[in-house]
Each structure stands twice: as C-alpha cells, then as structure tokens.
PDB file of the backbone (N, CA, C, O) and the ligand in Angstrom, with CONECT records:
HET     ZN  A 101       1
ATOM      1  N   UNK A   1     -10.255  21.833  12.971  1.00  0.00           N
ATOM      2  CA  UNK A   1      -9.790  22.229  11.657  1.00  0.00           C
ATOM      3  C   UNK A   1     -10.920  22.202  10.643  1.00  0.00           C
ATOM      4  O   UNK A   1     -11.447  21.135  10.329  1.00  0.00           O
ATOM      5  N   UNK A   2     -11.362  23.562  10.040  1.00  0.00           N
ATOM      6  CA  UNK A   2     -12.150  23.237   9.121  1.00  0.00           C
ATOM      7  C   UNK A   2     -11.885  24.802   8.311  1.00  0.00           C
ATOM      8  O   UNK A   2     -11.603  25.887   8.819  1.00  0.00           O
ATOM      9  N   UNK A   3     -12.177  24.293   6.324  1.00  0.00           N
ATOM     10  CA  UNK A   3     -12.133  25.184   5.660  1.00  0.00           C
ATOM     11  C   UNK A   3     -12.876  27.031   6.396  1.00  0.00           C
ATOM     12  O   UNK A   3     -14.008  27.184   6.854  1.00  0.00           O
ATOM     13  N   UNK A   4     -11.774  28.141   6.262  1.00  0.00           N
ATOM     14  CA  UNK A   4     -12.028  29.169   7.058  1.00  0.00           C
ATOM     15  C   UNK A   4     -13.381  30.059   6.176  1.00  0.00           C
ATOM     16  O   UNK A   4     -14.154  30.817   6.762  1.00  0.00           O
ATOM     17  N   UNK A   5     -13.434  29.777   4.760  1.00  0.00           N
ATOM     18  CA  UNK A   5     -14.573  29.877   4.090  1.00  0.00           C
ATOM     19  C   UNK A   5     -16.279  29.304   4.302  1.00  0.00           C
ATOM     20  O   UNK A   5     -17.355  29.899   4.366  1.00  0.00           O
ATOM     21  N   UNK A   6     -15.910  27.971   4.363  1.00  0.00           N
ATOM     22  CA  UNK A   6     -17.353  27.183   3.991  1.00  0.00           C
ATOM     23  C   UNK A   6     -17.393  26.346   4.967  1.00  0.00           C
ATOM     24  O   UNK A   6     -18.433  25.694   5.058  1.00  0.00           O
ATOM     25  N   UNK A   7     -16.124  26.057   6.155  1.00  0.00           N
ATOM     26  CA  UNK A   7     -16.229  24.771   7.104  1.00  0.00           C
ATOM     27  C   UNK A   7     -16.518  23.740   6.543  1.00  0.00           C
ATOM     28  O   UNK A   7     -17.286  22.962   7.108  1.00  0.00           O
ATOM     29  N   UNK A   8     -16.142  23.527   5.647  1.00  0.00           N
ATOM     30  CA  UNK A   8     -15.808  21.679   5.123  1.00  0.00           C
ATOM     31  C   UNK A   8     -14.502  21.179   5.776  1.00  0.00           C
ATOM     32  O   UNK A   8     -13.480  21.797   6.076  1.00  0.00           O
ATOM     33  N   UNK A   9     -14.771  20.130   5.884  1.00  0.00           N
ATOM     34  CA  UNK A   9     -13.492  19.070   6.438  1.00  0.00           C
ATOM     35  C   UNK A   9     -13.168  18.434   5.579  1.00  0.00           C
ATOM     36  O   UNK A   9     -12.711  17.357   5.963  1.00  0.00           O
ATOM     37  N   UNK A  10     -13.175  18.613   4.144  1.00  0.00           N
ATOM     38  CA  UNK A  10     -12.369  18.097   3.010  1.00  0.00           C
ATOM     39  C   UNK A  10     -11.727  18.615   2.563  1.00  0.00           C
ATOM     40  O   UNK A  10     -11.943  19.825   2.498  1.00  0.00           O
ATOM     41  N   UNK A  11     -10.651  18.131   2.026  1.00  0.00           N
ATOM     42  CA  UNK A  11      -9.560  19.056   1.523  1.00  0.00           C
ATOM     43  C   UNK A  11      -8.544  18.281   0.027  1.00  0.00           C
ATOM     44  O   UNK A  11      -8.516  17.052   0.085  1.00  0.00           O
ATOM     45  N   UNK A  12      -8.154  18.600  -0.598  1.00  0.00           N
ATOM     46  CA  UNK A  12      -7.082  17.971  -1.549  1.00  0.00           C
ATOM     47  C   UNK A  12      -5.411  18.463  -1.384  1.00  0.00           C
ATOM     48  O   UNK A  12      -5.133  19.627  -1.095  1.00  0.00           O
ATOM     49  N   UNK A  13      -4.701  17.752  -1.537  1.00  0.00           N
ATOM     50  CA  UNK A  13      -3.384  18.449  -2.008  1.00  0.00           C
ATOM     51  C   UNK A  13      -2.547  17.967  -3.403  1.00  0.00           C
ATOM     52  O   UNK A  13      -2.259  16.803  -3.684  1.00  0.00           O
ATOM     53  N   UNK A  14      -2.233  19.195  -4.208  1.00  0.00           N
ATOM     54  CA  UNK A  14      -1.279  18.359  -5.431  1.00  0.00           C
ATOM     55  C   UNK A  14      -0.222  17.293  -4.867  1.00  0.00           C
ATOM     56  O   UNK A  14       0.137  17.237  -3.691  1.00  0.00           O
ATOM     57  N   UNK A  15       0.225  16.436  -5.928  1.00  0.00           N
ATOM     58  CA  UNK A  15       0.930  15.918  -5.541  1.00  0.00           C
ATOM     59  C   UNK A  15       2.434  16.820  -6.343  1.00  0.00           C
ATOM     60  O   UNK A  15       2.537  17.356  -7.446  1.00  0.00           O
ATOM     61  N   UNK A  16       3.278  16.684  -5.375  1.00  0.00           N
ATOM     62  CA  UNK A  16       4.382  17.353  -5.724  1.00  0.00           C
ATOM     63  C   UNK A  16       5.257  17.070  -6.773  1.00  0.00           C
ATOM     64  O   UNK A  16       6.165  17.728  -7.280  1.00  0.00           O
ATOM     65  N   UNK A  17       4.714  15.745  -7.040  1.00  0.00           N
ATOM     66  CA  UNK A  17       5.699  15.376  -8.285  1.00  0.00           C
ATOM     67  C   UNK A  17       5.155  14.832  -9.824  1.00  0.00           C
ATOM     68  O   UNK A  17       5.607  14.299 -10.837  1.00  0.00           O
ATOM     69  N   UNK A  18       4.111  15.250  -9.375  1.00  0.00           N
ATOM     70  CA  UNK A  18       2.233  15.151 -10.436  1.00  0.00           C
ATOM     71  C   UNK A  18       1.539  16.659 -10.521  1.00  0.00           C
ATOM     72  O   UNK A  18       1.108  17.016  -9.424  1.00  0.00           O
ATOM     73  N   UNK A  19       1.417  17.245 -11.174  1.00  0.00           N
ATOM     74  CA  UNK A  19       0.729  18.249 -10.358  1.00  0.00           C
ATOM     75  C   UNK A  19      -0.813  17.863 -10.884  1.00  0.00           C
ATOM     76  O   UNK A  19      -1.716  18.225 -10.129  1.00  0.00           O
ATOM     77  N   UNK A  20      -1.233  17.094 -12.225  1.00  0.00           N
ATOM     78  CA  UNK A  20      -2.359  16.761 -12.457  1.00  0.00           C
ATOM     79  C   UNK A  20      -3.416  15.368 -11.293  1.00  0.00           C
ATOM     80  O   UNK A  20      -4.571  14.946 -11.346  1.00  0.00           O
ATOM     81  N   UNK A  21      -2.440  15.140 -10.545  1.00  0.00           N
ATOM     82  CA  UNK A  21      -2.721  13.800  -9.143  1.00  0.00           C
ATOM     83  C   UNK A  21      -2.400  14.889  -7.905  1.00  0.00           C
ATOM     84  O   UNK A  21      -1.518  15.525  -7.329  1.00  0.00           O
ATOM     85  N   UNK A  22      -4.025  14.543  -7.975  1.00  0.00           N
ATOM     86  CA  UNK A  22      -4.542  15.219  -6.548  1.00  0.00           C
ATOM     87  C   UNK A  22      -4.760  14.303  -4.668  1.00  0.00           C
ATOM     88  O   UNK A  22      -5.363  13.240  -4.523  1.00  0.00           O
ATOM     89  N   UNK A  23      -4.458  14.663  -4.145  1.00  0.00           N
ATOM     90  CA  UNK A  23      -4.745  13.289  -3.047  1.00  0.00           C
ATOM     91  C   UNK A  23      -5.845  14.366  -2.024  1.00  0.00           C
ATOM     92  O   UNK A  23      -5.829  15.514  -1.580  1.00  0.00           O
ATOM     93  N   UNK A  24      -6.661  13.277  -2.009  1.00  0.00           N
ATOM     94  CA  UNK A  24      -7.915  13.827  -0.979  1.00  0.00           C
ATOM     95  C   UNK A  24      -7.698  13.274   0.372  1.00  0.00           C
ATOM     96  O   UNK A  24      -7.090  12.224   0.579  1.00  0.00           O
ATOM     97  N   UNK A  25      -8.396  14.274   1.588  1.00  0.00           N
ATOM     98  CA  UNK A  25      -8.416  13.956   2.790  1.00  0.00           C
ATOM     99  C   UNK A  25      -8.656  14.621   4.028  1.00  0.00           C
ATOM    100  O   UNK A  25      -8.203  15.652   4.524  1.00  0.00           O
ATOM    101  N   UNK A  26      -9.355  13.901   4.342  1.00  0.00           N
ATOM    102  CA  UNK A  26     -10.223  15.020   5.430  1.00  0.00           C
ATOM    103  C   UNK A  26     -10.302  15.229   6.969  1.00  0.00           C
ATOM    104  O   UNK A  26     -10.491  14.190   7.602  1.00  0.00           O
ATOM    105  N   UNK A  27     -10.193  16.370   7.685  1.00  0.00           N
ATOM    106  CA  UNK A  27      -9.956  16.603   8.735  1.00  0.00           C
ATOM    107  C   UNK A  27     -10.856  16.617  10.200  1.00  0.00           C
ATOM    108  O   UNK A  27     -10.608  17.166  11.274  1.00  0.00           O
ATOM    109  N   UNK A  28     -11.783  15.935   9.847  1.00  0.00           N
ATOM    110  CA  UNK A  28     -13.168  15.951  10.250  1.00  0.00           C
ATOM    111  C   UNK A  28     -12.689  15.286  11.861  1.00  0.00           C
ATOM    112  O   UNK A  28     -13.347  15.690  12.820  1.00  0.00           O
ATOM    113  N   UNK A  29     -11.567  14.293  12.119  1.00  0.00           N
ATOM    114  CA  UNK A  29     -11.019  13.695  13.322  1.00  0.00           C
ATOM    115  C   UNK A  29     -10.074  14.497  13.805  1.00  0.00           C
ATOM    116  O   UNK A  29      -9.445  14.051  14.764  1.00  0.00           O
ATOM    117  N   UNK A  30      -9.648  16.133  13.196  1.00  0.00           N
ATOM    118  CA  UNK A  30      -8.919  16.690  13.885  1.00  0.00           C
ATOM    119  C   UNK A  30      -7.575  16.557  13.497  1.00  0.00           C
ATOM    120  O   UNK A  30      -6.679  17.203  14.040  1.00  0.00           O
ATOM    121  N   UNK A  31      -7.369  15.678  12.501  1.00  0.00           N
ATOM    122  CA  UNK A  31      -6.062  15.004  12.377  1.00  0.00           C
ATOM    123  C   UNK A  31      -6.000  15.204  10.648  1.00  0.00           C
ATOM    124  O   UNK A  31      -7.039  15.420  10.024  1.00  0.00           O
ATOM    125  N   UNK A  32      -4.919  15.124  10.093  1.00  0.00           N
ATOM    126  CA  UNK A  32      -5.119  14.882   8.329  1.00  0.00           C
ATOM    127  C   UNK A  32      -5.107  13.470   8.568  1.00  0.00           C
ATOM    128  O   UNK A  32      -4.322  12.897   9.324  1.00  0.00           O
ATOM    129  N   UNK A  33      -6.125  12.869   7.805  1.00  0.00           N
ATOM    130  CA  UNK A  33      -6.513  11.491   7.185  1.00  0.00           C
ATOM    131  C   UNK A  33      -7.031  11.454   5.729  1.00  0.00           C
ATOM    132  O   UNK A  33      -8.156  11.826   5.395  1.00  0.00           O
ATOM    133  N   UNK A  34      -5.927  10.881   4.762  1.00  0.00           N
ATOM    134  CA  UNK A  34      -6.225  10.403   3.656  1.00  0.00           C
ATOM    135  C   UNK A  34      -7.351   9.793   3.651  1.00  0.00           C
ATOM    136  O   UNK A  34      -7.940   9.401   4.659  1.00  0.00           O
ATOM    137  N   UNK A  35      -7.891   9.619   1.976  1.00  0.00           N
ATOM    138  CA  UNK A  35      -8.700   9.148   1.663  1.00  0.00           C
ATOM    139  C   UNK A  35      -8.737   7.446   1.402  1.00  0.00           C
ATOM    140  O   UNK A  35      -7.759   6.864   0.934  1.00  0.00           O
ATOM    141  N   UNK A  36     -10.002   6.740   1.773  1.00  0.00           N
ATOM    142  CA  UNK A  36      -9.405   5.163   1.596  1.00  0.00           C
ATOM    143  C   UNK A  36      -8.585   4.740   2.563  1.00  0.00           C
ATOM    144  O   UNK A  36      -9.106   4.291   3.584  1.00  0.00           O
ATOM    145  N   UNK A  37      -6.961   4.797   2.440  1.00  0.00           N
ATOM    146  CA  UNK A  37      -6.055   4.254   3.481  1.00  0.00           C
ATOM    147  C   UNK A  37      -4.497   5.307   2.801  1.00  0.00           C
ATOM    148  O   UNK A  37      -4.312   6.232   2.011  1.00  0.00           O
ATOM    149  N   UNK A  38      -3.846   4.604   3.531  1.00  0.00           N
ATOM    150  CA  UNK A  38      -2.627   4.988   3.872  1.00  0.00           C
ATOM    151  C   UNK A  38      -1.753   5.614   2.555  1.00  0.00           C
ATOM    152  O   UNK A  38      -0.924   6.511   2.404  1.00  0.00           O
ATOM    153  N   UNK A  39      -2.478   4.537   1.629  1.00  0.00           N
ATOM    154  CA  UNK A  39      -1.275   4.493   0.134  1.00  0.00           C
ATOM    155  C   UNK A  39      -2.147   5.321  -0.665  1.00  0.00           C
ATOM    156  O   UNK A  39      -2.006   5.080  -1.864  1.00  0.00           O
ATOM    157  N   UNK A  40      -3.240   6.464  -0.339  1.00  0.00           N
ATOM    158  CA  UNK A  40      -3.464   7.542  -1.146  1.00  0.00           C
ATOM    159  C   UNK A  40      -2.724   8.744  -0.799  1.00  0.00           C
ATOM    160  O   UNK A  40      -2.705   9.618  -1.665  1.00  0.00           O
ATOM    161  N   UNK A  41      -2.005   9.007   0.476  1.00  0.00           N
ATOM    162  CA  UNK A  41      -1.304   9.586   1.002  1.00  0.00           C
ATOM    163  C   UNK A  41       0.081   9.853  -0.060  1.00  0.00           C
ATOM    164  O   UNK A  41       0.719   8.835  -0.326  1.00  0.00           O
ATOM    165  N   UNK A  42       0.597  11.246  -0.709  1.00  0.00           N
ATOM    166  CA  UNK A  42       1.597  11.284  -1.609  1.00  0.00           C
ATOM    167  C   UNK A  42       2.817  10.882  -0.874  1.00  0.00           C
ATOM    168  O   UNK A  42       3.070  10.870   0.330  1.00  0.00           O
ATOM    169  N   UNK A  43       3.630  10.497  -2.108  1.00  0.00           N
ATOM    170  CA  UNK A  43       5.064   9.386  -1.925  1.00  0.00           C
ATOM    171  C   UNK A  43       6.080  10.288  -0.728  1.00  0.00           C
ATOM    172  O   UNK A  43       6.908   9.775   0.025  1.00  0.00           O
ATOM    173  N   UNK A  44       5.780  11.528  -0.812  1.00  0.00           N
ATOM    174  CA  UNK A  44       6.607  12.825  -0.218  1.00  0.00           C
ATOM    175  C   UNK A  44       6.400  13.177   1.367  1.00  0.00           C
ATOM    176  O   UNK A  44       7.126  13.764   2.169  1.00  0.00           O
ATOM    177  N   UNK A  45       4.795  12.427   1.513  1.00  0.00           N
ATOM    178  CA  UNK A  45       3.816  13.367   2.516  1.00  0.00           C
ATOM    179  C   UNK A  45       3.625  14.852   2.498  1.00  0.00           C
ATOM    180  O   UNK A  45       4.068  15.519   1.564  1.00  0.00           O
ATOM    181  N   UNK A  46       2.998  15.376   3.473  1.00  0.00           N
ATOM    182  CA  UNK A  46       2.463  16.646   3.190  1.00  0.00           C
ATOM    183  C   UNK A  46       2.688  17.644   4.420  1.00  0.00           C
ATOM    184  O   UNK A  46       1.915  17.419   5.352  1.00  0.00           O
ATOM    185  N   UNK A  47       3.667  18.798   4.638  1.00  0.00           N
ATOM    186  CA  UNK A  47       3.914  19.350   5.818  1.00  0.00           C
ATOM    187  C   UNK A  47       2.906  20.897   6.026  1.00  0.00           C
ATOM    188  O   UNK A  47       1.792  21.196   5.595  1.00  0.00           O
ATOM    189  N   UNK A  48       3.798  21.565   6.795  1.00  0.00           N
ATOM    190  CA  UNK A  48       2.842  22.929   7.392  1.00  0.00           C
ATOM    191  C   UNK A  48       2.897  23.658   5.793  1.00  0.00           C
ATOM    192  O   UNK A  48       1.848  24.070   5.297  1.00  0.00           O
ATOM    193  N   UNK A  49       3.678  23.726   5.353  1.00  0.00           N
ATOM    194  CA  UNK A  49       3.815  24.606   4.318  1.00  0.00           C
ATOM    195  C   UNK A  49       3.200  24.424   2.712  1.00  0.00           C
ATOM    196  O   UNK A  49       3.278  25.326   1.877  1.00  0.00           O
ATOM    197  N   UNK A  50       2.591  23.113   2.457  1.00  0.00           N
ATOM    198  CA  UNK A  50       1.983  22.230   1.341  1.00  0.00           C
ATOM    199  C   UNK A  50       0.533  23.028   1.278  1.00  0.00           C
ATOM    200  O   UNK A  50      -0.279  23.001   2.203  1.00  0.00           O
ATOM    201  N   UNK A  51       0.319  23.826  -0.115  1.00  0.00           N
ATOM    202  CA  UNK A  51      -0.887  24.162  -0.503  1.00  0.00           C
ATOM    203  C   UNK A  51      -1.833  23.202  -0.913  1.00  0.00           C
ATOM    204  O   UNK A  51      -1.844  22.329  -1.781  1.00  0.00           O
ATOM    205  N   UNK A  52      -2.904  23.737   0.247  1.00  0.00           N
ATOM    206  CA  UNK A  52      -3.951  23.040   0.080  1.00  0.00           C
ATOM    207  C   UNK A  52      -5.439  23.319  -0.223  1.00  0.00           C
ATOM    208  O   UNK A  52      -5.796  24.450   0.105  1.00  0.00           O
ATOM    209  N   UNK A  53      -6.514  22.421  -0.855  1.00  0.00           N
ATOM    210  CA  UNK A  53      -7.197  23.177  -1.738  1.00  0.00           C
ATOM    211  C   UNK A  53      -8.821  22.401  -1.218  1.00  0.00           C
ATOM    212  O   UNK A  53      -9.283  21.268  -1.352  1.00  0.00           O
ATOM    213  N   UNK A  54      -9.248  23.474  -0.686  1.00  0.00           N
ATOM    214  CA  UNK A  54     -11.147  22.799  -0.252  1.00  0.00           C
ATOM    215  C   UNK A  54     -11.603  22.245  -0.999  1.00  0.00           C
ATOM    216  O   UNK A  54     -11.678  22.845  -2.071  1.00  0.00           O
ATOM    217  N   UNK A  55     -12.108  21.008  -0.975  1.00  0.00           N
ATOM    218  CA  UNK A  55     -12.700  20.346  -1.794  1.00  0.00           C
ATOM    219  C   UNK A  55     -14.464  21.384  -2.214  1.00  0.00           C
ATOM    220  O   UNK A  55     -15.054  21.392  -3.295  1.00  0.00           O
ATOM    221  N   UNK A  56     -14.797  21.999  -1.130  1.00  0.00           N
ATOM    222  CA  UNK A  56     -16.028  22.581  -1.528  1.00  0.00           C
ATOM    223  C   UNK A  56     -16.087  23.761  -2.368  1.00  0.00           C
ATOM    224  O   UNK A  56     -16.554  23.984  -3.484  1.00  0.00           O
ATOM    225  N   UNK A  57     -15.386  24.548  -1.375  1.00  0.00           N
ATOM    226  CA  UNK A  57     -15.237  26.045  -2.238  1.00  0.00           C
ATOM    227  C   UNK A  57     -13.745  26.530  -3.061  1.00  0.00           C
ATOM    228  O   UNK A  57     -12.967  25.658  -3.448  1.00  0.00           O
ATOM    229  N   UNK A  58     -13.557  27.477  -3.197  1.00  0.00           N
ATOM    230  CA  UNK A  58     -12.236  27.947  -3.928  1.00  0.00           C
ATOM    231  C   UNK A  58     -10.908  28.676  -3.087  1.00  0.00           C
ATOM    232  O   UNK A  58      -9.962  29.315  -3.548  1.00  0.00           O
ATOM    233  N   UNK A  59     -11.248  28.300  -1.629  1.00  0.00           N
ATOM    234  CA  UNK A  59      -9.996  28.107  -0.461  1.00  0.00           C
ATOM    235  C   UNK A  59      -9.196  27.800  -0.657  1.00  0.00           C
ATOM    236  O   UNK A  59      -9.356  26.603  -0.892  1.00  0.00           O
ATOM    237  N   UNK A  60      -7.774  28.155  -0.810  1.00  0.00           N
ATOM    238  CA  UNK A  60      -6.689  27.497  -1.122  1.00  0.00           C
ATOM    239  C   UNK A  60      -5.708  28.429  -0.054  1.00  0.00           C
ATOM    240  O   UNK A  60      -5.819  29.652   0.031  1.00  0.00           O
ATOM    241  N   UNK A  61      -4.701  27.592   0.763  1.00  0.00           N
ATOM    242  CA  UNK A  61      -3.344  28.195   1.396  1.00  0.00           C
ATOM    243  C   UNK A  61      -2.866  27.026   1.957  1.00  0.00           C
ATOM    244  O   UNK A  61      -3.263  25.864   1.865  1.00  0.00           O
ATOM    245  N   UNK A  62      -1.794  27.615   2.653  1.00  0.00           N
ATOM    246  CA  UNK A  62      -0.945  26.302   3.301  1.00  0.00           C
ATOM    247  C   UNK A  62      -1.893  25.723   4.352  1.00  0.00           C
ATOM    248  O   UNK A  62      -3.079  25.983   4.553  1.00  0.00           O
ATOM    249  N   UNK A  63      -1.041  24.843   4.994  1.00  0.00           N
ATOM    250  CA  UNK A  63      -2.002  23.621   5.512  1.00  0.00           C
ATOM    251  C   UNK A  63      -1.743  23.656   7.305  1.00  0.00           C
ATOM    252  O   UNK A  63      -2.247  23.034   8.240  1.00  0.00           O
ATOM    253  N   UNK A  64      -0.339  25.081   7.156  1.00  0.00           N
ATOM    254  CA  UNK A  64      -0.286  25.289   8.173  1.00  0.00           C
ATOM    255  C   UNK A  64      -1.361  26.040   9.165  1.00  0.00           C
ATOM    256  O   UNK A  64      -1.583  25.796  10.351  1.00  0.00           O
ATOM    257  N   UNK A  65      -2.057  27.190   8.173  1.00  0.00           N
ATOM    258  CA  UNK A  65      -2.781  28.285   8.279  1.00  0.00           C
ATOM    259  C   UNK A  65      -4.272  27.431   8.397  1.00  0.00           C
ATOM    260  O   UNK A  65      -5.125  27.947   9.120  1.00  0.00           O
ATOM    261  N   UNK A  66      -4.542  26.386   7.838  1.00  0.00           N
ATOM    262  CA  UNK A  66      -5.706  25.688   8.013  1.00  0.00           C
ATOM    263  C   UNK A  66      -6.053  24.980   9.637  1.00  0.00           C
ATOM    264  O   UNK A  66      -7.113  24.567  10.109  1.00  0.00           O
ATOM    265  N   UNK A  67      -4.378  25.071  10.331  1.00  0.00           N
ATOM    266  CA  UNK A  67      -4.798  24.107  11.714  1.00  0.00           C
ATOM    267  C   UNK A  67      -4.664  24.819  12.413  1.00  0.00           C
ATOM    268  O   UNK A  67      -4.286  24.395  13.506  1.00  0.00           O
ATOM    269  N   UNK A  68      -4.952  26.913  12.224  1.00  0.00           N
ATOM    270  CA  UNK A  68      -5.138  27.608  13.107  1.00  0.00           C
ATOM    271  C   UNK A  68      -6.321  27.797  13.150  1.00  0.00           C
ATOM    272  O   UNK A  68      -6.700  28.492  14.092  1.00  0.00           O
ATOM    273  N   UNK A  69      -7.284  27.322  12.266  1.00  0.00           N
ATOM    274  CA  UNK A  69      -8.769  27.718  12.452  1.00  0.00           C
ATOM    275  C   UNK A  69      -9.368  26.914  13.335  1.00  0.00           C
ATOM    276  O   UNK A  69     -10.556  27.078  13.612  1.00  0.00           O
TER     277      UNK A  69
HETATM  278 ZN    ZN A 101     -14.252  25.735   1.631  1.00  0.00          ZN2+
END
C-alpha cells in the first residue's frame, strides 16, 4: 500500500465527528497503523470507504482504492 501519486506510506484521515482533527497513520507494515498508539485512532475507526488524504502530496480518495495499489 502506498500513495498512487508520490508512494508515501503516510496518510491522514478527518475525523468524522471533527472535521478540523486529523488522525495520522501509516501503511509502511502493509496494515493501517495509527500514529503513536492505539488512542490516536478516531472514536468511529476508519473503513474501505473513509477519505483519505497523503500526508506528502495532494492525493486524496477512499481508503479502499488505496489497498489496491
Ligand atoms: Zn502522495
């Protein structure tokens, strides 16, 4: 899994019930892993369909479309 633009393995997602609280986390193990630990992870979690946003470049789509690359 990596951004289909720039191949970064970082990524953000809004939080759904914040939209100004962003949660970071990166895919670099193949897996989504929050940033820090567990409790940066939003209150909701985050499925196939949750827009998500490259931390490097200006990539943004679902998160489903990110774990076909
Ligand atoms: Zn990117």
């Amino acid at each position: 899994m990596k951004c289909p633009v720039c191949g970064c393995q970082e990524f953000f997602v809004k939080d759904p019930d914040d939209a100004f609280e962003t949660h970071g986390f990166s895919v670099a193990s193949g897996a989504v892993r929050f940033e820090a630990d567990a409790a940066e992870a939003p209150a909701h979690g985050i499925h196939e369909a949750t827009e998500t946003y490259c931390n490097k470049c200006s990539w943004h789509g679902k998160l489903g479309e990110l774990k076909k690359t």
